[in-house]
C-alpha positions in Angstrom: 87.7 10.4 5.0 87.5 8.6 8.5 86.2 12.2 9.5 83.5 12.4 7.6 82.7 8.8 8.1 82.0 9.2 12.1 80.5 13.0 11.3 78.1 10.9 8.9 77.4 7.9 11.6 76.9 10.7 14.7 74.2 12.8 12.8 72.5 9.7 11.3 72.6 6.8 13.7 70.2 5.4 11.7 73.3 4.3 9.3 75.2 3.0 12.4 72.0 0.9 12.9 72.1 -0.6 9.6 76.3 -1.3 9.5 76.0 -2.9 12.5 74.0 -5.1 11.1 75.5 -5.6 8.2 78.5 -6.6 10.1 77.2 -8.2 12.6 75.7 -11.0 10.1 78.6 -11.5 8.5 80.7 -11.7 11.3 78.1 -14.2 13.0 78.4 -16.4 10.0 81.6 -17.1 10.3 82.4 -21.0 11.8 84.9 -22.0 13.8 84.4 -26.2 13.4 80.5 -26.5 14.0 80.2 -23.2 15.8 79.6 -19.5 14.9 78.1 -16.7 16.8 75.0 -16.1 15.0 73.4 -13.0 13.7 72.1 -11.6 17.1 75.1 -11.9 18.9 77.1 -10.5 16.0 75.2 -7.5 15.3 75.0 -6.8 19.5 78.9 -7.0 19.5 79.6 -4.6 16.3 77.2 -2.2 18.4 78.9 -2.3 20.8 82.1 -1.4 18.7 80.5 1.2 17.1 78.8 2.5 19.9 82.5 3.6 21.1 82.6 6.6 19.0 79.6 8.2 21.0 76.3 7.9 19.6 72.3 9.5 20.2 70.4 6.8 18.9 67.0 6.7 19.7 65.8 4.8 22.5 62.3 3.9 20.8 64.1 1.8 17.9 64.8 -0.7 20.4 61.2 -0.9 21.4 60.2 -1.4 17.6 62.2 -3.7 16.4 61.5 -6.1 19.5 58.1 -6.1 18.8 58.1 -7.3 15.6 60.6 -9.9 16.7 58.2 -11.1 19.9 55.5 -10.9 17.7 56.5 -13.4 15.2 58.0 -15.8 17.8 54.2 -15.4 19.3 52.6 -16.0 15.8 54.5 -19.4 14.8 53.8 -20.4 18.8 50.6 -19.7 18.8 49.2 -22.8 17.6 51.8 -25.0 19.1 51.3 -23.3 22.4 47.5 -23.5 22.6 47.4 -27.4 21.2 49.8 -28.1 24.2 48.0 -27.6 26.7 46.1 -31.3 26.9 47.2 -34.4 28.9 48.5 -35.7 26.1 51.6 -33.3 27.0 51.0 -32.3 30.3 54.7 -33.7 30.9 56.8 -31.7 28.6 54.9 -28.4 29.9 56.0 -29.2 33.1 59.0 -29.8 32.2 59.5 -26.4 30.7 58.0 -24.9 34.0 60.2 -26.6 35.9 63.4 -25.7 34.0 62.2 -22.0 33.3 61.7 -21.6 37.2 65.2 -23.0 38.0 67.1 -20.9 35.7 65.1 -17.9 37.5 65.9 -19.4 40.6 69.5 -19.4 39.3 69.7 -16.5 38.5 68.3 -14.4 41.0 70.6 -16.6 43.9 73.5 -15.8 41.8 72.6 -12.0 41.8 71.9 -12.4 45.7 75.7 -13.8 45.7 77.6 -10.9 43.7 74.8 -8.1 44.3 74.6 -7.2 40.3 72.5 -4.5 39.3 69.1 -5.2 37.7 70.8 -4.3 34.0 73.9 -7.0 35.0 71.1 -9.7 35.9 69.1 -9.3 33.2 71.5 -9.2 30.8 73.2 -12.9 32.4 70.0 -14.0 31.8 69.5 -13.8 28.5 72.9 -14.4 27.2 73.6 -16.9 29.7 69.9 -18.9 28.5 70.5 -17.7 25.0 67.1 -15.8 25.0 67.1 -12.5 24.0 63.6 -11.9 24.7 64.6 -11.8 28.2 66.9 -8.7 27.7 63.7 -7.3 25.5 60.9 -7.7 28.4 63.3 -6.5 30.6 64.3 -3.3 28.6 60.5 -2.2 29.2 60.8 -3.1 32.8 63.6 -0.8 33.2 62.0 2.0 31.5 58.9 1.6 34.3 61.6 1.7 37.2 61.6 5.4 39.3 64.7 5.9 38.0 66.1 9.2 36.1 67.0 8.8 32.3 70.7 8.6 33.2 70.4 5.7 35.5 67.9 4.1 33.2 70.8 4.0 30.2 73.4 2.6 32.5 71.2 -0.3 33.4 70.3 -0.8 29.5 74.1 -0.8 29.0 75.2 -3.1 31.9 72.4 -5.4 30.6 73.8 -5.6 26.6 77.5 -6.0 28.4 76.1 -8.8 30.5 74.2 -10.3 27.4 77.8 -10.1 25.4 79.8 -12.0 28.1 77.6 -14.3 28.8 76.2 -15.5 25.2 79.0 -17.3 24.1 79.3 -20.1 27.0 75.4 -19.8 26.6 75.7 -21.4 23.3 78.3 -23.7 23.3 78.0 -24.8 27.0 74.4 -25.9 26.0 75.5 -27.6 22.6 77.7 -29.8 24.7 75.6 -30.5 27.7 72.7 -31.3 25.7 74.7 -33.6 22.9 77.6 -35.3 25.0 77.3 -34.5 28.8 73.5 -35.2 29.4 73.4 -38.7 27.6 77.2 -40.4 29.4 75.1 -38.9 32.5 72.7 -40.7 32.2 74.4 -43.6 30.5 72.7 -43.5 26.9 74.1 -44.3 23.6 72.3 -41.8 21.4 71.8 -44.0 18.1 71.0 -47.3 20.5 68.3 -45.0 22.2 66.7 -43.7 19.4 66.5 -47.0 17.6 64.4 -48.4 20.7 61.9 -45.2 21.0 61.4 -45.7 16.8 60.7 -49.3 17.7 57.8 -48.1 20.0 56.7 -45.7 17.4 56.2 -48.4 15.3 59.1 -48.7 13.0 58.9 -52.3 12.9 55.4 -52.3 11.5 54.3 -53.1 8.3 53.0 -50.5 7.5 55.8 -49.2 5.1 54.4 -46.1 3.4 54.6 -44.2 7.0 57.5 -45.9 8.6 60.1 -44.8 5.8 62.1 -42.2 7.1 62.5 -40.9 3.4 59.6 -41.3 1.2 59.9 -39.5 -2.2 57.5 -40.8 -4.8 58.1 -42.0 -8.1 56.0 -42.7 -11.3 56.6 -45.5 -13.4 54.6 -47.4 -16.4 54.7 -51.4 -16.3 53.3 -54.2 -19.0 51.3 -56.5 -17.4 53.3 -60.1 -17.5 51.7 -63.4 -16.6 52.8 -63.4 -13.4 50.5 -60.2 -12.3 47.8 -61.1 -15.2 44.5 -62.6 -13.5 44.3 -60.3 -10.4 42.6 -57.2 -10.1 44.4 -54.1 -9.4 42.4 -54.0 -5.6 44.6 -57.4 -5.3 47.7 -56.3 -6.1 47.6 -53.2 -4.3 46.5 -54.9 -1.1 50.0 -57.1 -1.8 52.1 -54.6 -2.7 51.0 -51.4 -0.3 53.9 -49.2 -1.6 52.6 -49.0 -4.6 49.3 -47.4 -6.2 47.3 -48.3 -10.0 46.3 -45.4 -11.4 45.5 -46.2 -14.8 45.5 -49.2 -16.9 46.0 -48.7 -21.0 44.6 -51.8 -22.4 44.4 -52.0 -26.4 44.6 -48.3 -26.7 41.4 -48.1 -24.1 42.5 -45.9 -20.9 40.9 -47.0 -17.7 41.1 -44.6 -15.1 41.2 -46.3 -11.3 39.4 -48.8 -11.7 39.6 -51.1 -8.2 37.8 -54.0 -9.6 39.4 -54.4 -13.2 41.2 -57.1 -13.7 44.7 -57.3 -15.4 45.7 -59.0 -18.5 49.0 -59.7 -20.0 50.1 -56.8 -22.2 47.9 -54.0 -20.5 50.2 -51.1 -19.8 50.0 -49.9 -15.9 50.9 -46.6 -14.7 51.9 -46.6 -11.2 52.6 -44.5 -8.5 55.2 -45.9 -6.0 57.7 -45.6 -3.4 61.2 -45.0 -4.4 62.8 -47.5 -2.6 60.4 -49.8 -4.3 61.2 -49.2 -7.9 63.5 -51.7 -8.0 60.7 -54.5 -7.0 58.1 -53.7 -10.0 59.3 -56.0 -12.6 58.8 -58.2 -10.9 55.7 -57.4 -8.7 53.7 -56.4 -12.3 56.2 -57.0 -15.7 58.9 -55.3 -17.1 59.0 -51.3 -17.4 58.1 -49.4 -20.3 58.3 -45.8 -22.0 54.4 -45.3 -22.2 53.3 -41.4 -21.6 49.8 -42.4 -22.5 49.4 -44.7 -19.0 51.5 -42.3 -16.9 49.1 -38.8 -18.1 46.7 -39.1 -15.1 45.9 -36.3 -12.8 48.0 -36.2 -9.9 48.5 -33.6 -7.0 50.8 -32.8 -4.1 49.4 -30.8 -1.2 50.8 -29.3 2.4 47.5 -29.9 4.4 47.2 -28.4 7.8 45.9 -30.8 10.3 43.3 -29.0 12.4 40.1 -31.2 13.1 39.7 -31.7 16.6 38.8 -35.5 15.7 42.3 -36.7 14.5 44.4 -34.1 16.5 46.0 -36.3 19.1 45.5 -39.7 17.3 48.7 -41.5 15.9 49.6 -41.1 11.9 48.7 -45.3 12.0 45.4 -44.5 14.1 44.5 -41.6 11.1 45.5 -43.2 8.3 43.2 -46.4 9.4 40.7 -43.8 10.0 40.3 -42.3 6.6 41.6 -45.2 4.4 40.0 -48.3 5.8 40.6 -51.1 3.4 40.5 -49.5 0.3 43.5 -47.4 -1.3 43.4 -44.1 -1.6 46.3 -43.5 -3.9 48.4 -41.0 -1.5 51.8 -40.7 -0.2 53.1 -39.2 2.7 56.0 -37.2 2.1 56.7 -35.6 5.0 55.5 -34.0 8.4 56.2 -31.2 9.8 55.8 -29.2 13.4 56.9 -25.6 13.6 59.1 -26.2 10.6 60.9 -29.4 11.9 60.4 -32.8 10.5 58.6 -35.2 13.0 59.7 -39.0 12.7 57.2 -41.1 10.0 56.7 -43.9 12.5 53.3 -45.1 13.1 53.0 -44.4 16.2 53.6 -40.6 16.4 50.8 -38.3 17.4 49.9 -36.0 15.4 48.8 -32.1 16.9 46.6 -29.4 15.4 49.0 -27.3 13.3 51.0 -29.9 12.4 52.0 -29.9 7.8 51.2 -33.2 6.5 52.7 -33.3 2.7 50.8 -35.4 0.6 51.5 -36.7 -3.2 48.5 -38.9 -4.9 45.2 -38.4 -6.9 44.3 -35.0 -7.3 41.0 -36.8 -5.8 41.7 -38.3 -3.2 44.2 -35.3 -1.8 41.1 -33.0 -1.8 39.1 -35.7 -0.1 42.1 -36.1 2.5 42.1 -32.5 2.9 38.6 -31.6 3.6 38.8 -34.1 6.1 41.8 -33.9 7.8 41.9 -29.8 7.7 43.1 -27.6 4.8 45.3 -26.8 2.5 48.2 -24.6 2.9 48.1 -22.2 -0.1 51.2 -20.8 -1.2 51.1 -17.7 -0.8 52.8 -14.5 -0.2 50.8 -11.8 0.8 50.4 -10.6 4.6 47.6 -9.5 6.2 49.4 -6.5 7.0 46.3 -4.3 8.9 45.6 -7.2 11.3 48.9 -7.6 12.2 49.5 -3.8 12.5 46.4 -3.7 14.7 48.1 -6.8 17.0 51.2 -5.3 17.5 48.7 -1.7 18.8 46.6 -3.8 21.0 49.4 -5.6 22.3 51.8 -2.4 23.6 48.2 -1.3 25.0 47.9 -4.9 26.9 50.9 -4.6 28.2 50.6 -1.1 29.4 47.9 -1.9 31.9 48.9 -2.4 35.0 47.2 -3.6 38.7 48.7 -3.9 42.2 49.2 -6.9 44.1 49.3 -5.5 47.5 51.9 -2.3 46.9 53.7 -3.9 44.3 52.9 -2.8 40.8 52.2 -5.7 38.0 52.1 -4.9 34.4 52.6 -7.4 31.1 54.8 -4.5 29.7 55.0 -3.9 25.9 57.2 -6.8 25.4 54.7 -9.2 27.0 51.6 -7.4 25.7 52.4 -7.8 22.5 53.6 -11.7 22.8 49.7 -12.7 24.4 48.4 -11.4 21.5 50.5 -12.5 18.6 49.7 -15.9 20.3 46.2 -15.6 20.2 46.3 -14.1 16.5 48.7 -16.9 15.7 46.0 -19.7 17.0 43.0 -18.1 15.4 44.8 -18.2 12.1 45.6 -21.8 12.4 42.1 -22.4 12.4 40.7 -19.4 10.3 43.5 -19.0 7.1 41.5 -16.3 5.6 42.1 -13.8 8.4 46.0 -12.7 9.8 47.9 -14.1 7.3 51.7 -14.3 7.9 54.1 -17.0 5.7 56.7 -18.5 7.1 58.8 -16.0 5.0 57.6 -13.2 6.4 58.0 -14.6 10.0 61.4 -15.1 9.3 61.9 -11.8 8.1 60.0 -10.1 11.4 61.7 -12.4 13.9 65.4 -12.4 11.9 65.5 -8.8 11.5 63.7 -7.7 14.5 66.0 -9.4 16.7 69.2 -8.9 14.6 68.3 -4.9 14.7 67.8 -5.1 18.6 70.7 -6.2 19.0 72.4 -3.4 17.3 70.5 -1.2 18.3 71.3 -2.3 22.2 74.7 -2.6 21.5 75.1 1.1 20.3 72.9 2.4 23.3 75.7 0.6 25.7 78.6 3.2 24.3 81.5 4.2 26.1 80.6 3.1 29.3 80.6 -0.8 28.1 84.5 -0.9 28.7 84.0 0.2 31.8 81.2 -2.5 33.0 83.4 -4.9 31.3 86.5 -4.3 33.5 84.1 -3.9 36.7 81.6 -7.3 36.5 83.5 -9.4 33.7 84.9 -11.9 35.7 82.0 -12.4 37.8 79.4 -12.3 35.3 81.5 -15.2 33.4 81.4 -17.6 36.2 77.6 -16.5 36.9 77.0 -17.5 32.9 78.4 -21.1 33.5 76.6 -21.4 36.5 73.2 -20.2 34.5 73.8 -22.3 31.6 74.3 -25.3 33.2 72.6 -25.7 36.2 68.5 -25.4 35.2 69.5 -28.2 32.4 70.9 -30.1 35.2 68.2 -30.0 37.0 65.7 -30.7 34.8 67.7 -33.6 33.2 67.4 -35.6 36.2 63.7 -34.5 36.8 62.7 -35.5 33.5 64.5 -38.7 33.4 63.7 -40.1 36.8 60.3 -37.9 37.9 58.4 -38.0 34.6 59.8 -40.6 33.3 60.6 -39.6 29.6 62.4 -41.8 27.0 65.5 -39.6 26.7 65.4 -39.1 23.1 62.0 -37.1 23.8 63.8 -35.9 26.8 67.0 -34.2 25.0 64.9 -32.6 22.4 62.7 -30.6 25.6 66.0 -29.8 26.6 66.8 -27.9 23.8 62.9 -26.6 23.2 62.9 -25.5 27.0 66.1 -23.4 26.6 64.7 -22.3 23.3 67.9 -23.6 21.3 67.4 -25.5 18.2 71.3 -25.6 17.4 71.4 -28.4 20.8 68.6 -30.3 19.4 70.1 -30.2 15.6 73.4 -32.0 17.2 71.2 -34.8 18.8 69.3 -35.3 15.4 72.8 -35.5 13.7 74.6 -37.8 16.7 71.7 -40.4 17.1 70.9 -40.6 13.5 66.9 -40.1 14.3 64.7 -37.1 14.0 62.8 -38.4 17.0 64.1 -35.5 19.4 61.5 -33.1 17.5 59.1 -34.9 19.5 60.0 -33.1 22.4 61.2 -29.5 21.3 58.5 -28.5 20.1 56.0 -28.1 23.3 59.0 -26.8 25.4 60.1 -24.6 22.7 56.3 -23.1 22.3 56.1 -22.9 26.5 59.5 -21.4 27.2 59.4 -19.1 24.8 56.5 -17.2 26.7 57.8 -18.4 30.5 61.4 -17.2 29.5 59.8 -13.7 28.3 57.8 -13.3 31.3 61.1 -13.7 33.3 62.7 -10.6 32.3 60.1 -8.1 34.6 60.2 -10.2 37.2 64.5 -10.6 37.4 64.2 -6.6 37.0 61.7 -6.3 39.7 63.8 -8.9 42.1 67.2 -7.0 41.1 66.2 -3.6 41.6 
């Protein structure tokens, strides 16, 4: 049986592609307190296992499934990455740059120390930065160098051992620097901090439909008592802003929004309202009652892509003032969103192009809200499969362009081809819905599987000769890793702090963005209590994840 099993894996490593990561998920699933290894590292390490029993996969697998995975990181970037580049956030991209070029500083002075090979460097690199792109752009390099096939594979193995040894401080060391070295250096209490940056965000407005962390919305029916009877349903919105009118019942007459009518005792009042305000509408309007006539009006809830160039970079208290004005509109902000992450609901946060603002109100009013702060997000599931197919072709042809600074050769590579122009398809589409369509789903799926089969697929190409690189560099390359992981977050911790000056709530989310780690930021969110931090991944995510990329030719180039 165990014959036929390795006879079956060495005549169709396509199988051994597919176990590997099978088990390399499931592995990488497993915890150990708040930590587990992840799908990437697991599926690299089970190739690595199975790559013992000799294998011939094909070299060009690895070259396809990293494109799909650069390409959706340069699709969901795209927008992000673009909108960054203002004043408004001039800092954090510095910040990025200024992290990005220490950790290649790092690197290439601790290859200068211990004289790895290009495939050792590479490899620290990535697992040491926890950026497999790195090892990706890197693996095209290599296959540029004027090297014979034989060297070639040792340098792809040397990099997925270095990547292996490395990876696991990567992750952890940068969970704990981020969430409980950085802050006692610089002397921060996380939940103190973050209640003073939602203070100058606006938390302690009155505005308190957008400065409720958690604002799900409820629908209630109310008779009019004589308290409420008298005033016109303009006047009792403008005194009660967490709650809307939406249709009055009055002798079996249905009045739909109607600012100026004026309440009487016993009219029946459906309302919107905020949860947390349910408890207050007895006695703001009369007591509640089961009336599915007066709750029947039309209501709607959106996701609206914010993309006019007016509003991008205003505040959500500057916007809302701008399309409201004094009269209510009947909508409720449930949540925002950047790159998938939920920004803080504070007045004061800015708001980018690309950001999902979720809406629930009058159908009405959400299409007028819509038309003018974007559009609406459709649900749907279909890719636009032939513009995405033609990226991905026009990116490996990008990238195999090359020119010459002086004698040395330049080139994008593959890798880096393909990234420029998943970001510029990514932007377009932000703007243009109709063409390159790509759910989040089916990013997912490119970027989770694309990575999780490069992996493997790296893993298996290493073989027999892993063991070997292992006993030769493995000591060295695990004091390089903590010396990678650690010292570019050092550095930019201080420069952040005490050079630009950023609140560090702001400043431990770029951390995380900059080192392209969301597990780092999702500990800060969970210590301090705030979801502030997603202020500041997102820029250095978008930034790094291109900088980082573009790192792996050049640590090749430096190395070899």
């Amino acid at each position: 049986m165990i014959d036929f099993v390795l006879g079956a894996l060495r005549s169709n490593p396509e199988i051994a592609v597919f176990l590997a990561i099978a088990l390399g998920v499931l592995i990488g699933r497993i915890r150990l307190g708040s930590f587990h290894l992840g799908s990437v590292a697991g599926a690299l390490l089970m190739g690595l296992i199975i790559g013992q029993i000799g294998l011939e996969v094909p070299h060009e697998l690895k070259s396809v499934f990293f494109v799909l995975f650069i390409y959706a990181v340069g699709f969901k970037s795209g927008p992000e990455f673009f909108g960054s580049l203002n004043r408004g956030t001039l800092k954090l991209v510095l910040f990025s740059v200024v992290l990005c070029a220490t950790a290649l500083g790092t690197i290439l002075a601790v290859n200068a120390y211990y004289h790895f090979d290009a495939g050792f460097t590479a490899g620290l690199g990535a697992g040491a930065l926890t950026d497999t792109a790195i090892m990706g752009t890197a693996g095209s390099a290599i296959a540029q160098l004027p090297l014979d096939d034989a060297a070639k594979a040792q340098l792809n193995s040397h990099m997925a051992i270095a990547y292996a040894i490395t990876y696991l401080f990567g992750t952890i060391g940068l969970i704990v620097f981020v969430g409980s070295i950085a802050p006692k250096l610089l002397g921060v209490d996380l939940r103190t901090s973050a209640r003073e940056l939602e203070l100058e965000l606006g938390i302690a407005s009155n505005e308190n439909i957008i400065s409720i962390p958690y604002t799900r919305i409820v629908v209630r029916a109310h008779r009019v008592a004589e308290g409420a009877q008298g005033r016109s349903v303009a006047d009792i919105e403008r005194l009660h802003p967490s709650l809307s009118i939406e249709r009055v019942v009055r002798t079996g007459q249905i009045h739909d929004r109607e600012p100026d009518l004026v309440l009487q005792a016993g009219d029946i009042a459906g309302v919107y309202a905020l949860r947390e305000a349910v408890g207050e509408l007895d006695g703001w309007i009369g007591p509640e009652v089961d009336h599915p006539e007066s709750l029947s009006f039309p209501t709607k809830s959106a996701d609206i892509v914010l993309t006019s160039a007016e509003l991008s970079g205003k505040t959500i208290h500057e916007i809302r003032s701008h399309l409201v004005g004094a009269n209510r509109m009947g909508c409720f902000i449930n949540t925002i969103t950047r790159q998938g992450l939920d920004l803080p609901l504070l007045p004061n946060t800015v708001l980018r192009r690309g950001d999902v603002i979720s809406l629930t109100g009058r159908s009405s009013s959400i299409d007028a809200l819509a038309a003018q702060l974007g559009r609406v997000r459709e649900r749907s599931y279909k890719s636009d499969i032939a513009v995405h197919s033609l990226g991905m072709v026009l990116g490996a042809l990008l990238g195999m362009l090359s020119t010459h600074i002086g004698m040395i050769p330049i080139e994008l590579g593959v890798g880096g081809g393909v990234l420029l122009v998943a970001l510029l398809i990514g932007w377009y589409n932000s703007r243009h819905p109709e063409i390159g369509a790509l759910p989040p789903a089916a990013q997912w799926a490119f970027s989770e599987f694309g990575l999780t089969a490069f992996g493997a697929v790296v893993g298996l190409l290493a073989g027999p000769a892993a063991i070997a690189a292992m006993q030769e560099q493995g000591v060295a390359l695990l004091i390089s890793g903590v010396i990678v992981t650690l010292v570019p977050p050092l550095v930019a911790l201080y420069f952040g702090r005490y050079v630009l000056r950023l609140h560090p709530m702001i400043l431990f989310g770029a951390l995380a963005g900059a080192q392209t780690e969301a597990a780092s930021m999702n500990k800060i969110i969970e210590q301090s209590g705030s979801n502030t931090p997603v202020i500041g991944f997102t820029v250095c995510y978008a930034i790094s994840n291109v900088l980082l990329a573009v790192c792996g030719p050049i640590i090749v180039f430096a190395s070899s």
